[in-house]
C-alpha positions in Angstrom: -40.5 2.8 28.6 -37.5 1.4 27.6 -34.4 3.7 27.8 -32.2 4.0 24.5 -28.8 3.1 24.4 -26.3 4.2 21.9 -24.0 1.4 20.7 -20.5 1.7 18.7 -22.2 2.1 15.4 -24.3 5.3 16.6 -21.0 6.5 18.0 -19.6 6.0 14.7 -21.8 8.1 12.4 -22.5 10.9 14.9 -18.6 11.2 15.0 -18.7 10.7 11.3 -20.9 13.6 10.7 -19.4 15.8 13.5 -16.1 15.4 11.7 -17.5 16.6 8.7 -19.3 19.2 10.2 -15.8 20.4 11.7 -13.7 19.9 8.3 -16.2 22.4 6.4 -16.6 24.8 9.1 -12.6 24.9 9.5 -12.6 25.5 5.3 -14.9 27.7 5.4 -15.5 29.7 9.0 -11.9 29.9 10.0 -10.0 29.7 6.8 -12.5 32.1 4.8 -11.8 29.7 1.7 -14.1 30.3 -1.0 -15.2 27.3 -3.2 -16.3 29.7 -6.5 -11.9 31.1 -6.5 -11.5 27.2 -7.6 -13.6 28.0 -11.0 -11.9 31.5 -11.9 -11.2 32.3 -15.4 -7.0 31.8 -15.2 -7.8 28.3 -13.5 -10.4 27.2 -16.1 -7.7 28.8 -18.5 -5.1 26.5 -17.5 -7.4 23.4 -16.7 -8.0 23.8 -20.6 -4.6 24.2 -21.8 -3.6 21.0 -19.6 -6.1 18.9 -20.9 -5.7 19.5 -24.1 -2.3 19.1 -24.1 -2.6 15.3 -22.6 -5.0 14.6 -25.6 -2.2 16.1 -27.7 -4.2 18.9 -29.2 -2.0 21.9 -30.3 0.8 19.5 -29.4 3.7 19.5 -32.7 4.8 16.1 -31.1 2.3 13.5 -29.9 4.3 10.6 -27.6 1.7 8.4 -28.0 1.6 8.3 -31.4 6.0 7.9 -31.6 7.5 4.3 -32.0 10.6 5.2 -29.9 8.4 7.2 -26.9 6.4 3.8 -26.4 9.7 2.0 -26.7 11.3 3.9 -23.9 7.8 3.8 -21.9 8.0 -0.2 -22.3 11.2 -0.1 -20.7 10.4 2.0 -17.9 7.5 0.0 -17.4 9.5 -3.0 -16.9 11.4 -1.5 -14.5 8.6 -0.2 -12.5 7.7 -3.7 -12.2 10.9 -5.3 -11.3 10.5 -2.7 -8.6 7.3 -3.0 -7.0 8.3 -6.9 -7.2 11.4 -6.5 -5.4 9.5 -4.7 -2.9 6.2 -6.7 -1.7 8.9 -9.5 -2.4 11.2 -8.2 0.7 8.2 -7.4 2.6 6.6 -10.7 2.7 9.7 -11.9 3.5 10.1 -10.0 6.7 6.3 -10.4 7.3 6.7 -14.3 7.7 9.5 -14.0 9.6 7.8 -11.5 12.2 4.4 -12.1 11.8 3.2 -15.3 14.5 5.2 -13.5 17.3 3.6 -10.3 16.3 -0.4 -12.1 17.2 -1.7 -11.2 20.8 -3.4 -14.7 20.8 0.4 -16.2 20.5 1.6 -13.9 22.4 -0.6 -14.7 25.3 -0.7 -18.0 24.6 -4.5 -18.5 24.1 -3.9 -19.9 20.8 -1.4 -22.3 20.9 -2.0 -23.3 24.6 1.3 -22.7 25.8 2.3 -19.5 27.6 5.9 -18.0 27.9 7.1 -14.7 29.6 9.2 -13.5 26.7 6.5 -14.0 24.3 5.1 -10.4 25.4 8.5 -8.6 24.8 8.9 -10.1 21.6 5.7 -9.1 20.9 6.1 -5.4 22.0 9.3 -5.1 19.9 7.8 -6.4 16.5 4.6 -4.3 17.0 6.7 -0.9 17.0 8.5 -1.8 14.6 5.1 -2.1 12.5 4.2 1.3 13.7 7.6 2.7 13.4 7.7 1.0 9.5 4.7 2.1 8.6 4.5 5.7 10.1 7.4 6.9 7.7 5.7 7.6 4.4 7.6 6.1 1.2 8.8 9.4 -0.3 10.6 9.9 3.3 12.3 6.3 3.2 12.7 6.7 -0.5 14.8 9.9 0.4 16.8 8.2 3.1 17.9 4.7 1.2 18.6 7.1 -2.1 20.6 9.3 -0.3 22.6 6.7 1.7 22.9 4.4 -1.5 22.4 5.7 -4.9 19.6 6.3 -7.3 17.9 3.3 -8.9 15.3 0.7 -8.7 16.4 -1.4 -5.7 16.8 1.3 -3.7 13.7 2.1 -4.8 12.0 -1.5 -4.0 14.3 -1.1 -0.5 11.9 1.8 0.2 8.9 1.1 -0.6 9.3 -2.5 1.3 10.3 -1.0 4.4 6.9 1.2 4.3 4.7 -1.6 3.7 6.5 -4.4 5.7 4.7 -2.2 8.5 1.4 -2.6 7.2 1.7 -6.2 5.8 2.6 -7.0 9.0 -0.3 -5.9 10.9 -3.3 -6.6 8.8 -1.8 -10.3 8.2 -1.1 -10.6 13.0 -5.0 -9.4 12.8 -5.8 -12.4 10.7 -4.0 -14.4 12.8 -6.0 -13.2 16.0 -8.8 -13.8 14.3 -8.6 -17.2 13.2 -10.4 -19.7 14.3 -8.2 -21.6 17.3 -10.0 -25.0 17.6 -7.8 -27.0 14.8 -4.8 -25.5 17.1 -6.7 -26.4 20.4 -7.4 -29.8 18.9 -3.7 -30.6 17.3 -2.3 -28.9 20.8 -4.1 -31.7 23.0 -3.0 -34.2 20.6 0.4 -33.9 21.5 1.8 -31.8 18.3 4.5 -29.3 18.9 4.7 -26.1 18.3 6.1 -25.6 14.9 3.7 -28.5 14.0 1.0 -26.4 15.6 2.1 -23.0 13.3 2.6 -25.5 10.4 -0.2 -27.2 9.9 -2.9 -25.2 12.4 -2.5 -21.8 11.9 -0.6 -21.0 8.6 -3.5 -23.1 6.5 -6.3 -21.3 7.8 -4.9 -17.2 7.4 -2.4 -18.4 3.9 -5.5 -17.3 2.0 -5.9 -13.8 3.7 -2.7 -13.3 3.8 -2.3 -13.7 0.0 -5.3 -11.0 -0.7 -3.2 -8.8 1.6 -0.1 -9.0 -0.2 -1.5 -8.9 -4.0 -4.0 -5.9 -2.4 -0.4 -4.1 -1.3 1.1 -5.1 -4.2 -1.0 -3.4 -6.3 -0.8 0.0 -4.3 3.3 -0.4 -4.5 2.6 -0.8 -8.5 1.2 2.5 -8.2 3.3 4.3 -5.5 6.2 4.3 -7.6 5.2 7.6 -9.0 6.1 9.1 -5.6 9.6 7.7 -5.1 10.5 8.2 -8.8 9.9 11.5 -7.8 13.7 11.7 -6.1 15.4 9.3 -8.6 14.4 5.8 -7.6 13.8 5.1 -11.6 11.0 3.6 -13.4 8.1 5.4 -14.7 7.8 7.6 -11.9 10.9 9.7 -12.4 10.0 10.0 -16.3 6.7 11.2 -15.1 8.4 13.9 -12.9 10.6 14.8 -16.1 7.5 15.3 -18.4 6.1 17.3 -15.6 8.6 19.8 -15.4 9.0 20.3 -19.0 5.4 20.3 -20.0 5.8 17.0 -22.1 1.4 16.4 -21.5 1.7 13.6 -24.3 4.6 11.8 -22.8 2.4 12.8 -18.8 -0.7 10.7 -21.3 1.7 7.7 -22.4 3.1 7.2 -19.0 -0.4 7.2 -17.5 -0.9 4.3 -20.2 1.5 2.6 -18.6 0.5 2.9 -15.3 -3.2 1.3 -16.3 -1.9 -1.3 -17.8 0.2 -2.4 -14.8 -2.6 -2.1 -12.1 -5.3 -4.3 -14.7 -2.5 -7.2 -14.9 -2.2 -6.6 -11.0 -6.2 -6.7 -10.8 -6.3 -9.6 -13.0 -3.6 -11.5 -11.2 -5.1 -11.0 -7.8 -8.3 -12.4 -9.2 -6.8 -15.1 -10.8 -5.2 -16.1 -7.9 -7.7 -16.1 -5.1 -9.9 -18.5 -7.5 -7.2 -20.3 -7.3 -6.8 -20.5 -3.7 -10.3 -21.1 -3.3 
C-alpha cells in the first residue's frame, strides 16, 4: 500500500479551514459576539434612514440633481486624478530605479552570469526598504507628509507613492526572478555587457508585467484617495469626509459617482493597454 503524502496544496486548505475555524470560534466562543444584535430594530432603523437618504428620499436638497454640486464634484474629481497620477507616477519612477538590484537572480548573479560581492548588500538594503515602504499604511504616511508639509494634493500623491513604491517594487523583482534567463544567458555569452544585457534581455520580457502591475496599483491609488482625504490631502476624498460629518447622503451618492467613473476609465485604460502591449 502506498503511503499518502501531503503536499503544499493540502497544507494550504487544511490551514485554510483551520483559520476559519479559529476566526469564528474567537467571534463567537471567546468574544460572545452575537450575529442576530447586527439586525436589531435601532440598526435596521438607521440602515433605513441612511439609505434613503443616498437615494435622496426625504432629502429637501438632492446633489445629484444640482448643476453647481456636479460642478464642484467635477472638480474634485480632477483633482483626485491629478493625484493618484502624481503618485503611481513617482512610484514607477523609483521602482525602475531600484527594481534590477532588488532580483535575487541579479543579485546572485544567476541571471546575468556575472557575480559581485556588493550585489547582496544592495540587495538587502532595497528589499527593506520595500518592506519598510510598504508596511506603513497610506493614512499613516498621509499624516506624516501633511503634517511636515501642508494640506493638498501633492502631498497627497507624496503619500500614497511612498506606500506603493513598496509594493510596486516587489511584485515587479518577482517578475524579474521569474523570467525566463536564456535570452540573458544567450546575449551574456555573446559578449554583450551588462546594461546591454538589462536593456535588451531582461527589460523586454517583464515591461509587459510590469505595466499590468502599475495600471492594477493605479487603479487601487484611484480609489485610496478616500482614505488620505480623510486628513486634508484634497480631492474627492476630503469632500467625502465633509458630507459624512454633516449628513450630506446626496452629496456621500454624487461623490460615489465620481469615484465609479474614475475606476471604469482606470479599467478601460488598463484593458486598452495590455491589447496593446500584446
Amino acid at each position: 500500500m502506498r503511503k499518502r503524502t501531503f503536499n503544499f496544496t493540502t497544507l494550504s486548505v487544511l490551514a485554510f479551514f483551520l483559520l476559519i475555524g479559529a476566526s469564528w470560534y474567537q467571534v463567537i466562543g471567546v468574544e460572545k459576539a452575537s450575529l442576530a444584535s447586527l439586525f436589531s430594530n435601532d440598526n435596521l432603523q438607521y440602515a433605513k434612514k441612511f439609505f434613503s437618504g443616498l437615494f435622496g428620499i426625504g432629502q429637501t436638497e438632492v446633489a445629484f440633481f444640482n448643476k453647481d454640486s456636479w460642478s464642484d464634484a467635477f472638480r474634485l474629481t480632477i483633482e483626485t486624478l491629478q493625484m493618484s497620477i502624481m503618485a503611481i507616477g513617482f512610484s514607477t519612477i523609483v521602482m525602475f530605479l531600484t527594481v534590477i538590484p532588488a532580483a535575487r537572480n541579479v543579485a546572485d548573479g544567476s541571471l546575468t552570469l556575472t557575480r559581485k560581492w556588493y550585489r547582496w548588500i544592495v540587495f538587502g538594503l532595497i528589499r527593506i526598504s520595500y518592506i519598510f515602504s510598504r508596511a506603513i499604511p497610506e493614512l499613516l504616511w498621509a499624516m506624516i507628509v501633511i503634517f511636515i508639509f501642508k494640506p493638498g494634493i501633492l502631498p497627497g500623491a507624496i503619500a500614497l507613492a511612498l506606500h506603493n513604491f513598496g509594493i510596486l517594487g516587489k511584485l515587479c523583482a518577482e517578475v524579474i526572478e521569474d523570467s525566463d534567463p536564456r535570452p540573458v544567458r544567450n546575449l551574456a555569452s555573446a559578449g554583450a555587457s551588462r546594461p546591454q544585457l538589462l536593456l535588451y534581455g531582461v527589460l523586454p520580457t517583464v515591461l509587459p508585467k510590469f505595466l499590468t502591475y502599475i495600471l492594477y496599483r493605479w487603479e487601487v491609488i484611484m480609489r485610496t484617495t478616500i482614505v488620505v482625504g480623510f486628513v486634508g490631502a484634497g480631492g474627492l476624498g476630503q469632500q467625502f469626509k465633509l458630507s459624512m460629518s454633516f449628513f450630506h447622503y446626496t452629496e456621500i451618492t454624487l461623490l460615489l459617482i465620481c469615484y465609479l467613473i474614475l475606476v471604469i476609465i482606470a479599467d478601460y485604460i488598463s484593458e486598452k493597454s495590455r491589447f496593446f502591449v500584446k
